[in-house]
N, C-alpha and C positions, 0 to 999 in steps of 0.2 A: 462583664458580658463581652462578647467578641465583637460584634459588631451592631449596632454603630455603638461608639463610644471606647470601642476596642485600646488597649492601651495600658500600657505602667507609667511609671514616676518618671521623667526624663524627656518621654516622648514631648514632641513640637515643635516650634519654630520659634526665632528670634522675631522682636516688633520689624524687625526690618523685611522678615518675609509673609506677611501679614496673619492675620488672624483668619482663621478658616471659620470665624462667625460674621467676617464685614471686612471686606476689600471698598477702601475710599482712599481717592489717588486724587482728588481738590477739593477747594475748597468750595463750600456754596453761602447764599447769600446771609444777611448779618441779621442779627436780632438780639435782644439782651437775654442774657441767660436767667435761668427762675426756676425758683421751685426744687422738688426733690432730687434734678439729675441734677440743677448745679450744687447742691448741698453732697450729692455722690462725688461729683466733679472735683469739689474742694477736698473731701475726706482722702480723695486718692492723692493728689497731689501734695497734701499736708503729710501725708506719709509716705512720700517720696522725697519730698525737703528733710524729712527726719531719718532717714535712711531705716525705715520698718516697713522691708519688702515684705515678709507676711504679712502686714495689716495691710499694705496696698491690692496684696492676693485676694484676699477676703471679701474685695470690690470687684471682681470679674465673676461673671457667670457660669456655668460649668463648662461650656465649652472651650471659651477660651482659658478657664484656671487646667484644663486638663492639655490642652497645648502649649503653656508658659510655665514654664516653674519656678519657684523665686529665683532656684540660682538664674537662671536665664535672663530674667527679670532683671534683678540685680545687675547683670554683667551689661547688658542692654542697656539700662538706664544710665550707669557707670560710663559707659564708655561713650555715650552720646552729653554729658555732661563733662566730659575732660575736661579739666583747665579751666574752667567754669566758677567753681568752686560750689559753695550750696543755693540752693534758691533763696532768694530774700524776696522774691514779691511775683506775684500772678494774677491775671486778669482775665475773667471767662467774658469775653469779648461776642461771642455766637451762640445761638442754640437754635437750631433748627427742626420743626416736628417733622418728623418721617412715619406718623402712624405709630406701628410698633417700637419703634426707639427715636430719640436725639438724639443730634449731632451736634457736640460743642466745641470750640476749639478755646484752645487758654494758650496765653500769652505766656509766658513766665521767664523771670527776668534773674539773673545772677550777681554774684559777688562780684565775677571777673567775665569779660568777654560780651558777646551778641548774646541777645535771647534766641529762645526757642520755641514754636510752637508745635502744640500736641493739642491732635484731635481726639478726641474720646467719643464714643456710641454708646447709650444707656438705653438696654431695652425699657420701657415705658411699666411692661407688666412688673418685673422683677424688679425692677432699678437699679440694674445690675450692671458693669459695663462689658459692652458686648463686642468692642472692636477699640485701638487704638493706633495711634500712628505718628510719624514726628513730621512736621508739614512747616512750608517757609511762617514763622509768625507773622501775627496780625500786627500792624500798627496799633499805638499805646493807646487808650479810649478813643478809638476812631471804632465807632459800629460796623460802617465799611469796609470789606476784605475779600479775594478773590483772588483770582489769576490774573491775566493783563485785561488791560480796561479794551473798551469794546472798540472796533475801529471806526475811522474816522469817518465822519456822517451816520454812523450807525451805530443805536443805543442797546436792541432788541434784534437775537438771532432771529433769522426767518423761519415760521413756522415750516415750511416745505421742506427747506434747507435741513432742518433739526430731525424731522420724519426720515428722511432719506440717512442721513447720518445712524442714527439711532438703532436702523432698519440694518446698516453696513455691518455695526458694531455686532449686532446680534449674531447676523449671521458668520461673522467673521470667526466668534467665539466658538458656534456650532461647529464651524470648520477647524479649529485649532491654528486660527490664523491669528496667533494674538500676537507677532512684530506688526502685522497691518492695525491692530487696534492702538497697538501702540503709538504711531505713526501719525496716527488723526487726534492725539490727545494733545494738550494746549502743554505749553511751555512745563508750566510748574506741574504738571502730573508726570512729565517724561523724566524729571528728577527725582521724582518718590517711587517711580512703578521700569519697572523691565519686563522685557516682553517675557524672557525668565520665571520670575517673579510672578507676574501674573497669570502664565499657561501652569507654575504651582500652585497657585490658590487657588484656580478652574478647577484643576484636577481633585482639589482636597475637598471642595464645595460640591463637587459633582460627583466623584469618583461610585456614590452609591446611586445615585440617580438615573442613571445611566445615559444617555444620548439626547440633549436638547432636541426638541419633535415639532415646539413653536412659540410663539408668542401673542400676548395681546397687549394692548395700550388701559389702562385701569384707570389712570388719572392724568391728565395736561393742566401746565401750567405756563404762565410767564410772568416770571420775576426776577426785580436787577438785571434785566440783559438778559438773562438766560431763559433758553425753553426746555423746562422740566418735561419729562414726562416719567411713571411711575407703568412696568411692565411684571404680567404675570408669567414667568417662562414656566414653560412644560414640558417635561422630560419624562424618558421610557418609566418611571416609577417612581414618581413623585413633582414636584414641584417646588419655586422659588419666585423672591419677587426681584423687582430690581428698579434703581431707578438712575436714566440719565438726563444730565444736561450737558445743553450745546448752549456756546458762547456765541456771540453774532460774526466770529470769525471763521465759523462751521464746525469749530474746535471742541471736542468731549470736553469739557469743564470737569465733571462727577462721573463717576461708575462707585455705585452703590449695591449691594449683594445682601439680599438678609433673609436665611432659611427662613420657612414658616413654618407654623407648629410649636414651636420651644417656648418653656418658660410659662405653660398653661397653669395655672394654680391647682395644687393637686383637692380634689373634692373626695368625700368618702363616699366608699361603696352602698350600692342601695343595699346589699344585705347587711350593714353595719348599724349596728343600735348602740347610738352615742350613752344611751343610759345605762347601758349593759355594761359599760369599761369606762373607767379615771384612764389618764395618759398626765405619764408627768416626765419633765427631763432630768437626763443622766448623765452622768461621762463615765467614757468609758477606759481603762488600761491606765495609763503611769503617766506622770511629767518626765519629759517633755513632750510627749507624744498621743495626750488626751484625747480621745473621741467622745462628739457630742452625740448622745442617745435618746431614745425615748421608750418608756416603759410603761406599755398599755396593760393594767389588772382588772380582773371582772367585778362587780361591783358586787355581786349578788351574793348568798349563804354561801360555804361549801369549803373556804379555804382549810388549807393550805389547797395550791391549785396545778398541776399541771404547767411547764412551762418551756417558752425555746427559744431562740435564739435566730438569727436571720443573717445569713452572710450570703454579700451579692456576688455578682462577677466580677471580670476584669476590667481594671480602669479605677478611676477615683470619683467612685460613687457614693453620693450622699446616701440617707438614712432610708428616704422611702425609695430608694434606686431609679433617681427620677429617669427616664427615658424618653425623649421628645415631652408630649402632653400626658404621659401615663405617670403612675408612683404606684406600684406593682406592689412595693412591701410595705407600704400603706395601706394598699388595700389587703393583704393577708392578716396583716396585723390585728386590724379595727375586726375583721373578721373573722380571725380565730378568739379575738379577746368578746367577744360578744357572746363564744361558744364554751366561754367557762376556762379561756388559756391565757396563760401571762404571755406576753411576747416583751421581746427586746432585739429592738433596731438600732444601727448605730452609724453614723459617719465613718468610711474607711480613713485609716490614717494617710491616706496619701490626699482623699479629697480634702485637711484640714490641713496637711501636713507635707508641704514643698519643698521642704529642705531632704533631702533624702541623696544620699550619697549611692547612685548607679551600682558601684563599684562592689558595693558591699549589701543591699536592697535584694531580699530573697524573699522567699512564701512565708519564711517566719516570721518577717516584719510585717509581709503584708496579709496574713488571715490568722495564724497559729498564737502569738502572742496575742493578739491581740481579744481572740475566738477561745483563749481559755481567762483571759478578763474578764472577758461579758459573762461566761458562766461562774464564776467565781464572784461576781456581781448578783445576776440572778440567784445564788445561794445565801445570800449575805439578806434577802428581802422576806421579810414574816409570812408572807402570804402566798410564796412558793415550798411547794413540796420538794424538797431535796433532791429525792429517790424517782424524781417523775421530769427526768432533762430531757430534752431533744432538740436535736441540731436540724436546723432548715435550710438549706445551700440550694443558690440557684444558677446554673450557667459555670461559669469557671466553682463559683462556691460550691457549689454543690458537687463537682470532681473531688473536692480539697475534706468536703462535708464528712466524711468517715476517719480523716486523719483529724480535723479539729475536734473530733468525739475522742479517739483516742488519747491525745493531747489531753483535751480536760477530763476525762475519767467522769465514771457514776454516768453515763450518758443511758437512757434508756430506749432511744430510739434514733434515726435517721432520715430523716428527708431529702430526697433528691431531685431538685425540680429543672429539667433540660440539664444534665450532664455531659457534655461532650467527651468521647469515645478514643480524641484522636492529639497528636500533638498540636500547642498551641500553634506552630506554622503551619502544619497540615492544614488544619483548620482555616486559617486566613486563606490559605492558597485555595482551599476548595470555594469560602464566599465570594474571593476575589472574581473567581469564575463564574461561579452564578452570576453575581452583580454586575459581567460585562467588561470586568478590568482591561483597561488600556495593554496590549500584547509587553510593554515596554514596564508595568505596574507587574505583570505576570511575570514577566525573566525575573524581574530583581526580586521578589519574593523565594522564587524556584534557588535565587544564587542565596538569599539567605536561608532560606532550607537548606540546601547543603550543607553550607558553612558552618551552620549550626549542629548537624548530625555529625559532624565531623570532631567535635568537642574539646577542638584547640583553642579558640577564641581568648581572647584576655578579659575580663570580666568585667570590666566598665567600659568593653565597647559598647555602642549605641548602635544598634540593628533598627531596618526602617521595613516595617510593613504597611502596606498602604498608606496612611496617615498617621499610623502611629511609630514612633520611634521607644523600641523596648531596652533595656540591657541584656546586651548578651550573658551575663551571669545569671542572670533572675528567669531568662529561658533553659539554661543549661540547669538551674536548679530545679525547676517544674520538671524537665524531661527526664531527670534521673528521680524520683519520685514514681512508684508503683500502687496508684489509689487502688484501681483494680484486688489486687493481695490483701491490703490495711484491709477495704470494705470483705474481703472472706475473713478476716481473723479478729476485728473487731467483737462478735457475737452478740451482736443487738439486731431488733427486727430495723430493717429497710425498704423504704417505699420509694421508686423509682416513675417520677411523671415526666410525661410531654406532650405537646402538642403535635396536631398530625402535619400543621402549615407551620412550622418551625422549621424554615429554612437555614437555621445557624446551626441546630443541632439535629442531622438527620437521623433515620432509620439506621443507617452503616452505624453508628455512634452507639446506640442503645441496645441493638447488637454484638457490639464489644462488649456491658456490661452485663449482658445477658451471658453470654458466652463464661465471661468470667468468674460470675457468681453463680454460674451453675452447679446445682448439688449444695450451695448455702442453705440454709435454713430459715424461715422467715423472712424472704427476701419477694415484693410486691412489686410488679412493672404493670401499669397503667399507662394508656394513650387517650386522646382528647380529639374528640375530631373539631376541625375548625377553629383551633385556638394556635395563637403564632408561640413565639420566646418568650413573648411575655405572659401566657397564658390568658392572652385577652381574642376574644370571638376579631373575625374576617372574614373576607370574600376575595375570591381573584386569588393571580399570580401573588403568592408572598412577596415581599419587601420592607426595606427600612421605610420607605413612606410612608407606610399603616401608622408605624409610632408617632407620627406627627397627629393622628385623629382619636382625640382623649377617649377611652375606657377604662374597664376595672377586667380586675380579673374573674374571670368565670367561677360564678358561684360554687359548681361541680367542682373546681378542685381543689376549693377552701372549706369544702367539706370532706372532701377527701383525706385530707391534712387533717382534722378534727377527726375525724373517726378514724384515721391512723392513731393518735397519739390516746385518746381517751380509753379504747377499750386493752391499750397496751399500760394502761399508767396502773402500777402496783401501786394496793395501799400498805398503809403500814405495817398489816399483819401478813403481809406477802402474797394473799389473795388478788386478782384481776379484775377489775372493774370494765360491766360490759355494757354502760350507758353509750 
């Protein structure tokens, strides 16, 4: 998908310039750590002593696994470990509940040299970790840990004092005054954070939200010295929470950042009838580079059955293409398998798969091999009809959805769900501007448009669009690709949907393919009114905020998808079945 979640293999940032899921620059008060985040807590760290950066990947949640990559990862932990040697001993020293995730800090102690310590965030729902960061360590079993002790005579910030602060911070932020935030932070945060550093993580937490509008107070607290307080900010299209503490020296202790919305467990669609469909898992494509699937069949009389295939958008999306609170090919799935269709979903190989060299990382690694797996998979199962394949692409997939048919051959049909029309930097350039982009987000976008149309680039440079960082060869390879031509010369029917409040993929877009498969034959365009990119109903100005409030996709156009594929699915004797 382009946005949010926008992005290829490589895109992000080093732990040093923080996680765009959790900005924490201190430390806060002690407690023993328990339960499932420190069992997460240890698994990470035990697979960082053993130098198995993928397995440590596997413990982040999709946000921050699609801003870290192991190389990254690696290179980051490597280099903050120098001279070190390996871990021999670690002590989760903190855990503090924040509602939706902990916050633990571990101690961990070396072969050679000073320890270190590393904060970790586990969101609570997933148990996933959702931020981390290298911060002064704690003393060896001492529960107590912090920034500087409180001054003298005074145990507990003033609550005035911390309101008034709090209130500064906020606004300072709204203002883009983050050297002033910086400036009022306590000792040990002005060593982990720059004003830098933080007006980039503003920007990458915010960049879709657009303009902080206000705040509220949600929770107050006082403990150890410090006065918590937990705030709701609210911005032109969407929201977040946040929370600080002030030390009794007036001094920011915490700044705390944590979207809301992600990590909703995905639920099935009310038109999905669990009796209707078995679901079982799969993998998918070759070692080294296996994807995890799932393979929903209809349970009922009638096999062999009709079947397809599901490839998402851009980025490294999991199987049901989670999106904030939604799982979109979740829900098509359980719903076309409820209507008599085999489906197969699968993990993109970049979502399991970090190692991926920029340099050499094209469309063929990331949909074409992979997208003639799955059907060559699909063929291989008793209870699909061979002769009855169809391909379901949505958002970038669904651009790519006519050459993955040609690729794997015998394809009998096409789906195209929100295709976009334009190049992938056109594209960014034009959400960037709906979304309000920063004028300074807009030039460098415009300078990588060019540079990119220009088609000199070296191929494992790293091009930055908004928050995500692509290769410039894996753009240069999408741009010389002509889906437009494949989808006239393929000769299968094709069904083109979107939504009418799909701000990623407009009217101009679908218009392109209109234009181009003009005079096709069998070629179906469909619009939705009220349904965004994800094909899930809304109200209001569109935005990436909607994805944070869970639905399903609109029944209408998962019958639409069924009654594309079934009255198109030949039976054996060549005749057309018109159920």
């Amino acid at each position: 998908m382009c946005s949010p979640g926008c992005g290829l293999p490589g895109r992000g940032a080093a732990l040093a310039a923080l996680s765009a899921a959790i900005i924490s620059i201190a430390m806060t008060r002690a407690a023993q750590a328990s339960g499932p985040a420190r069992e997460r807590c240890n698994q990470f760290i035990a697979a960082l002593r053993d130098g198995k950066y993928d397995d440590a990947e596997k413990r982040f949640d999709p946000t921050v696994a699609a801003l870290m990559s192991t190389e990254q990862l690696k290179a980051t932990i490597e280099g903050e470990f120098a001279g070190r040697g390996k871990i021999v001993k670690w002590e989760l020293s903190q855990d503090v509940d924040r509602g939706p995730y902990e916050v633990i800090v571990a101690r961990l102690e070396f072969e050679h040299g000073d320890p270190i310590g590393l904060q970790l965030a586990v969101t609570t729902a997933s148990n996933l970790i959702s931020g981390l960061y290298f911060v002064p360590p704690p003393p060896a079993s001492a529960p107590e840990i912090g920034g500087a002790p409180p001054a003298a005579g005074s145990t507990t910030a003033n609550s005035a004092t911390a309101d008034q602060r709090c209130d500064q911070v906020l606004s300072d932020l709204r203002d883009r005054k983050f050297a002033d935030v910086i400036a009022i932070v306590d000792a040990t945060g002005k060593t982990m954070l720059s004003a830098q550093q933080l007006g980039s993580a503003w920007d990458s937490l915010t960049g879709q939200l657009g303009t902080l509008t206000g705040w509220q107070v949600v929770q107050s607290a006082t403990d150890a010295g410090l006065q918590a307080r937990v705030f709701k900010l609210s911005f032109q299209r969407g929201a977040m929470q946040v929370t600080i503490e002030v030390n009794p020296a007036g001094e920011v202790h915490t700044l705390l950042f944590h979207p809301t919305g992600g990590g909703a467990a995905a639920t099935s669609p009310p038109y999905a009838n669990p009796t209707a469909f078995s679901s079982r898992n799969v993998e998918v494509g070759a070692a080294p580079n296996l994807c995890n699937g799932i393979l929903t069949t209809p349970t009922a009389a009638g096999a062999p059955f009709p079947a397809a295939v599901l490839f998402s958008g851009s980025g490294p999306n999991d199987k049901d293409e989670s999106v904030g609170a939604n799982h979109p090919f979740k829900d098509i799935a359980e719903g076309l398998s409820s209507r008599g269709i085999v489906v197969l979903r699968f993990d993109k190989r970049t979502h399991l798969h970090k190692s991926i060299d920029p340099a050499h990382f094209t469309v063929e690694q990331e949909y074409l091999e992979d997208g003639v797996a799955a059907f060559a998979l699909l063929r291989a199962q008793p209870d699909v009809d061979r002769e009855r394949l169809f391909v379901i692409g949505h958002s970038e997939g669904a651009v790519l959805a006519p050459e993955i048919a040609k690729r794997a051959g015998g394809i009998a049909g096409v789906v195209m769900l929100a295709p976009s029309g334009a190049p992938l930097q056109d594209v960014m350039l034009r959400q960037a501007r709906y979304l309000g982009a920063s004028p300074e987000q807009i030039a460098q976008i415009e300078k990588v448009r060019q540079v990119v149309n220009l088609g000199n680039l070296p191929p494992g440079q790293m091009l930055q669009l908004l928050t995500s960082r692509v290769p410039a060869g894996y753009l240069a390879d999408l741009n010389r690709r002509d889906e437009i031509a494949i989808a006239r010369q393929i000769g299968v029917p094709i069904l083109v949907l979107r939504g009418e409040r799909d701000y990623q993929v407009v009217d101009e877009d679908i218009a392109a393919w209109r234009a181009g498969l003009k005079g096709t034959p069998n070629v179906t365009f469909r619009e939705f009114p009220g349904l965004n990119h994800l094909f899930i109903a809304g109200t209001g100005k569109p935005g990436p905020a909607e994805y944070s409030t869970p639905g399903h996709v609109a029944v209408e156009v998962v019958a639409a998808i069924a009654n594309f594929i079934k009255p198109r699915a030949p039976k054996a004797d060549g005749t057309s079945s018109q159920r």
